[in-house]
C-alpha positions in Angstrom: -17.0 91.5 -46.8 -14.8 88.1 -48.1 -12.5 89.5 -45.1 -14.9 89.9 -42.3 -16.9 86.5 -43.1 -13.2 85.0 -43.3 -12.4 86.6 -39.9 -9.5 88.4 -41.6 -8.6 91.7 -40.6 -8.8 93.1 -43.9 -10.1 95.7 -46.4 -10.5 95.9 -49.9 -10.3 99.4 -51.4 -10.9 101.0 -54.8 -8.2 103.6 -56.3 -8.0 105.0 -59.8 -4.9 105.2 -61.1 -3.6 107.0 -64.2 -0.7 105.8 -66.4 1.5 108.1 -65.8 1.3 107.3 -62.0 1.2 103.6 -62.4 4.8 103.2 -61.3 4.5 105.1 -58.4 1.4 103.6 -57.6 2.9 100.0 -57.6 6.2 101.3 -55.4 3.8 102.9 -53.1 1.8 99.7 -52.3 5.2 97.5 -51.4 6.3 100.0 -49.3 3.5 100.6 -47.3 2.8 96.5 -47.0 -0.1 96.1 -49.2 -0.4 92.5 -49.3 -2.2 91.9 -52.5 -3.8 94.1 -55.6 -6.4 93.8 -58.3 -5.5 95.2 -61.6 -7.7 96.1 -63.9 -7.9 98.0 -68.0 -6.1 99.5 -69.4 -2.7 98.3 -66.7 -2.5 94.8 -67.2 0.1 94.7 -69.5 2.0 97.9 -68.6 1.8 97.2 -64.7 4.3 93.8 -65.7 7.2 96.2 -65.7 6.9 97.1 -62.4 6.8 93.3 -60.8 9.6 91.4 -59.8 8.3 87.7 -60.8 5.5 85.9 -62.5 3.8 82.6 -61.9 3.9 80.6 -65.2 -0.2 81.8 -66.5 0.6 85.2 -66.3 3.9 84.8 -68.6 2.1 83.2 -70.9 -0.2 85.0 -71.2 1.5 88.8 -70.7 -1.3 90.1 -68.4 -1.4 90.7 -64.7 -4.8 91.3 -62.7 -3.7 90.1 -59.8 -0.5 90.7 -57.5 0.9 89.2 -54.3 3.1 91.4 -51.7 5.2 88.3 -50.5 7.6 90.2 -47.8 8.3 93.2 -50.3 8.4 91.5 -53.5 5.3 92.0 -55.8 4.6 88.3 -57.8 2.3 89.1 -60.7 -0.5 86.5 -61.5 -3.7 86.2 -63.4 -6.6 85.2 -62.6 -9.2 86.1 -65.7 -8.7 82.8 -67.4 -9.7 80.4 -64.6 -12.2 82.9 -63.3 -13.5 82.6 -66.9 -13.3 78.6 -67.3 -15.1 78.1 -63.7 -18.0 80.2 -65.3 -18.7 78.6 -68.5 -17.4 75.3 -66.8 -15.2 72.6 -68.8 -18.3 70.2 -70.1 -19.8 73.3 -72.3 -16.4 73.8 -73.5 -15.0 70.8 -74.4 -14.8 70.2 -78.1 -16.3 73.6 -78.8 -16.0 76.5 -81.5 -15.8 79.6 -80.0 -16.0 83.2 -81.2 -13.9 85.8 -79.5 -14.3 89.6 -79.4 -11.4 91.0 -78.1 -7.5 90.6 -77.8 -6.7 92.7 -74.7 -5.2 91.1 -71.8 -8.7 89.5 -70.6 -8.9 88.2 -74.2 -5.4 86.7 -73.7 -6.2 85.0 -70.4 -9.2 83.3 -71.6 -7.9 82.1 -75.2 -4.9 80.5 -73.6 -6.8 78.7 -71.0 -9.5 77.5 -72.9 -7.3 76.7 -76.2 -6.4 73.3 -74.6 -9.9 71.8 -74.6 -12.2 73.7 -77.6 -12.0 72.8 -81.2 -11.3 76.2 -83.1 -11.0 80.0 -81.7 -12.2 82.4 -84.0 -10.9 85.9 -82.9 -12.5 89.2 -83.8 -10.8 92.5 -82.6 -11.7 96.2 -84.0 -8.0 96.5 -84.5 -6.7 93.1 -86.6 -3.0 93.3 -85.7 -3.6 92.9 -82.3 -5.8 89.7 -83.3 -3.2 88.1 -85.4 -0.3 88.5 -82.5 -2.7 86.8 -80.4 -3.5 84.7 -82.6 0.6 83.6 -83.8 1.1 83.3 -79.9 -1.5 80.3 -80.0 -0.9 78.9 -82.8 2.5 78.4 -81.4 1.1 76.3 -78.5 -2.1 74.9 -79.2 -3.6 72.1 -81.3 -6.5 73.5 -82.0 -7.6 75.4 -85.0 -7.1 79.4 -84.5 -8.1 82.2 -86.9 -8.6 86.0 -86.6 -11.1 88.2 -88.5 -11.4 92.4 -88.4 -14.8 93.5 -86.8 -16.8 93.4 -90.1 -20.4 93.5 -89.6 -20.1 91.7 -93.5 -18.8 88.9 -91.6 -20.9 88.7 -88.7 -23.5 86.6 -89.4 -21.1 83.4 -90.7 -18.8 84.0 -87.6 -21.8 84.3 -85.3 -23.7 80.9 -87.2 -20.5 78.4 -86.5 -20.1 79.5 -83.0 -21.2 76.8 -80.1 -19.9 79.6 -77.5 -19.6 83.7 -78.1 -16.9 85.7 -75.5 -17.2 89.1 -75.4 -13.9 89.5 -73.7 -13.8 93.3 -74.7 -14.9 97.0 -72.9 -18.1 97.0 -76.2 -21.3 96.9 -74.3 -19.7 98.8 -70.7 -21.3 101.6 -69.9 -21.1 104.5 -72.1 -19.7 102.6 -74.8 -20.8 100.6 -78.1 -22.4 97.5 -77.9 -20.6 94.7 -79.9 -21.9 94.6 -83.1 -24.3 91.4 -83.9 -27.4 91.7 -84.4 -30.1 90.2 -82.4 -31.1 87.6 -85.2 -27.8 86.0 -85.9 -28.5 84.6 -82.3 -29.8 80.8 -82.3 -31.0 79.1 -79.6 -28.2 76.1 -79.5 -25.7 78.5 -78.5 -23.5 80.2 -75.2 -23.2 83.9 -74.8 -20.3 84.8 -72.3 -19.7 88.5 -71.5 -17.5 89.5 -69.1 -18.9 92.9 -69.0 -20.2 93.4 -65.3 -21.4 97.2 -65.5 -24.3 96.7 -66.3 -24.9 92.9 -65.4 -27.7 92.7 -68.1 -25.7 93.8 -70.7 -27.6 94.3 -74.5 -25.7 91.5 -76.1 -27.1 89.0 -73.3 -30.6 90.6 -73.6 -30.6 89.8 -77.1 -28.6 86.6 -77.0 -31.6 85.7 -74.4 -34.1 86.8 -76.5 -32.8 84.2 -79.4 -33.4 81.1 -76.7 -29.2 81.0 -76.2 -27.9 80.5 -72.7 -26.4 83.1 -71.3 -23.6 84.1 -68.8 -23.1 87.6 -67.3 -19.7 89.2 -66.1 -20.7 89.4 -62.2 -19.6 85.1 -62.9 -16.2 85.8 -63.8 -15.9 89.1 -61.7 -16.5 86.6 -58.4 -14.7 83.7 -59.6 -11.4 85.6 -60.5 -11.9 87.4 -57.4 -12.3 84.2 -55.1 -8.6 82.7 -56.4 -7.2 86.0 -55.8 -8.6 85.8 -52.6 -7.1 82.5 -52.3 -3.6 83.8 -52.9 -3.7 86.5 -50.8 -5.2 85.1 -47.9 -4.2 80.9 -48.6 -8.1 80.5 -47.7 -11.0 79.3 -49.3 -13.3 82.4 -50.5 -16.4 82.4 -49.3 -18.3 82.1 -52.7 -22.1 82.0 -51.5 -21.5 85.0 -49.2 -19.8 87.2 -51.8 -22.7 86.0 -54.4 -24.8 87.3 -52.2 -23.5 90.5 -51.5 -22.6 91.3 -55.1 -26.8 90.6 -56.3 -27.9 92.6 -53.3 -25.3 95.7 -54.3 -26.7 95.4 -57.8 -30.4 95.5 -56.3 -29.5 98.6 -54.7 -28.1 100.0 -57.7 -31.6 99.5 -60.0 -30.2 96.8 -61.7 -32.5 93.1 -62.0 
């Protein structure tokens, strides 16, 4: 749709790829000319071995979702941070606390890019070692103050209280799976709820976090605004923002979803 309105003569196409045929997957697309890709869980991290160069974000932060064909070599970028940051938008974020479930690669993007304006990160992952290396690679860079915690429902309430802005930058609340763990009164009404779960768009921790009186931001937010600087590197054109906002709320329409 971005295409057409664009006047490009273009297609974006959906494939599901396995591990094991990641590599071949990624060869496949430079030598048939594919001129960008989206990559999404669980290949951001392992798809890097199979790029020949980086921008500076994506070494950072070790995660690619997003790749340029520039005449047969594959650059590796990503996007989730800034899609993340035009979302929540820099005036909520400045000077914050934040409280983040996660430390995949989406987890990665967004801690780097907003550890430069909030005033502490407090990281909560189900597994903790993956929580403290995120959290050491921070620490190296960032002024701000940066912790990590196990997901310990003992804990929950404290970490949830403190929090000016709550991320869930992990798969908890997609369909079919467990819903992040915080209950629905630990919510307060001074607060930002982010999740960048965006199937379904309504997820429970945003129903709940609404219920509470805390503002609220759904994935479909970061799912266009990564997807309109991708856009922007494949193509070198502005992404048509309203038109793909629109087409995104009328597919979910069709799908049930309100």
């Amino acid at each position: 749709m971005a295409f057409a309105h664009s006047g490009l003569n273009a297609v974006y196409l959906a494939f599901q790829v396995n591990i094991a045929s990641l590599k071949l997957a990624i060869s496949g697309a430079s030598a048939l000319g594919i001129s960008g890709l989206n990559v999404t869980v669980p290949h951001k991290i392992r798809v890097m071995q199979y790029i020949d160069s980086f921008d500076k974000e994506a070494l950072k932060i070790c995660s690619v979702n997003t790749i340029l064909n520039r005449k047969g070599a594959l650059i590796g970028f990503n996007t989730d941070g800034r899609g993340a940051l035009r979302s929540v938008g820099l005036e909520r974020l400045k000077g914050s606390s934040v409280l983040l479930l996660g430390a995949g690669g989406a987890a990665r993007a967004i801690a780097h890019t907003f550890a430069p304006e909030v005033r502490r990160i407090r990281i909560v992952n189900r597994t903790i070692s993956s929580a403290r290396q995120l959290t050491r690679a921070l620490v190296k860079r960032y002024q701000c103050k940066i912790t990590s915690a196990p997901l310990n429902l003992r804990r929950m309430k404290e970490l949830v209280d403190s929090a000016d802005l709550i991320i869930n930058a992990s798969s908890m609340g997609m369909k079919g799976r467990n819903n992040p763990p915080i209950k629905r009164d630990l919510f307060h009404s001074n607060q930002t709820v982010f999740d960048i779960v965006y199937d379904p768009p309504l997820t429970n921790l945003l129903r709940d976090a609404r219920s509470a009186g805390a503002q609220t931001i759904d994935g479909l937010e970061m799912l266009l605004n990564q997807g309109a600087i991708s856009f922007n590197l494949w193509t070198g054109k502005s992404a048509p923002i309203t038109e793909m906002r629109r087409v995104l709320s009328q597919k979910l329409m069709n799908h049930g979803y309100d």
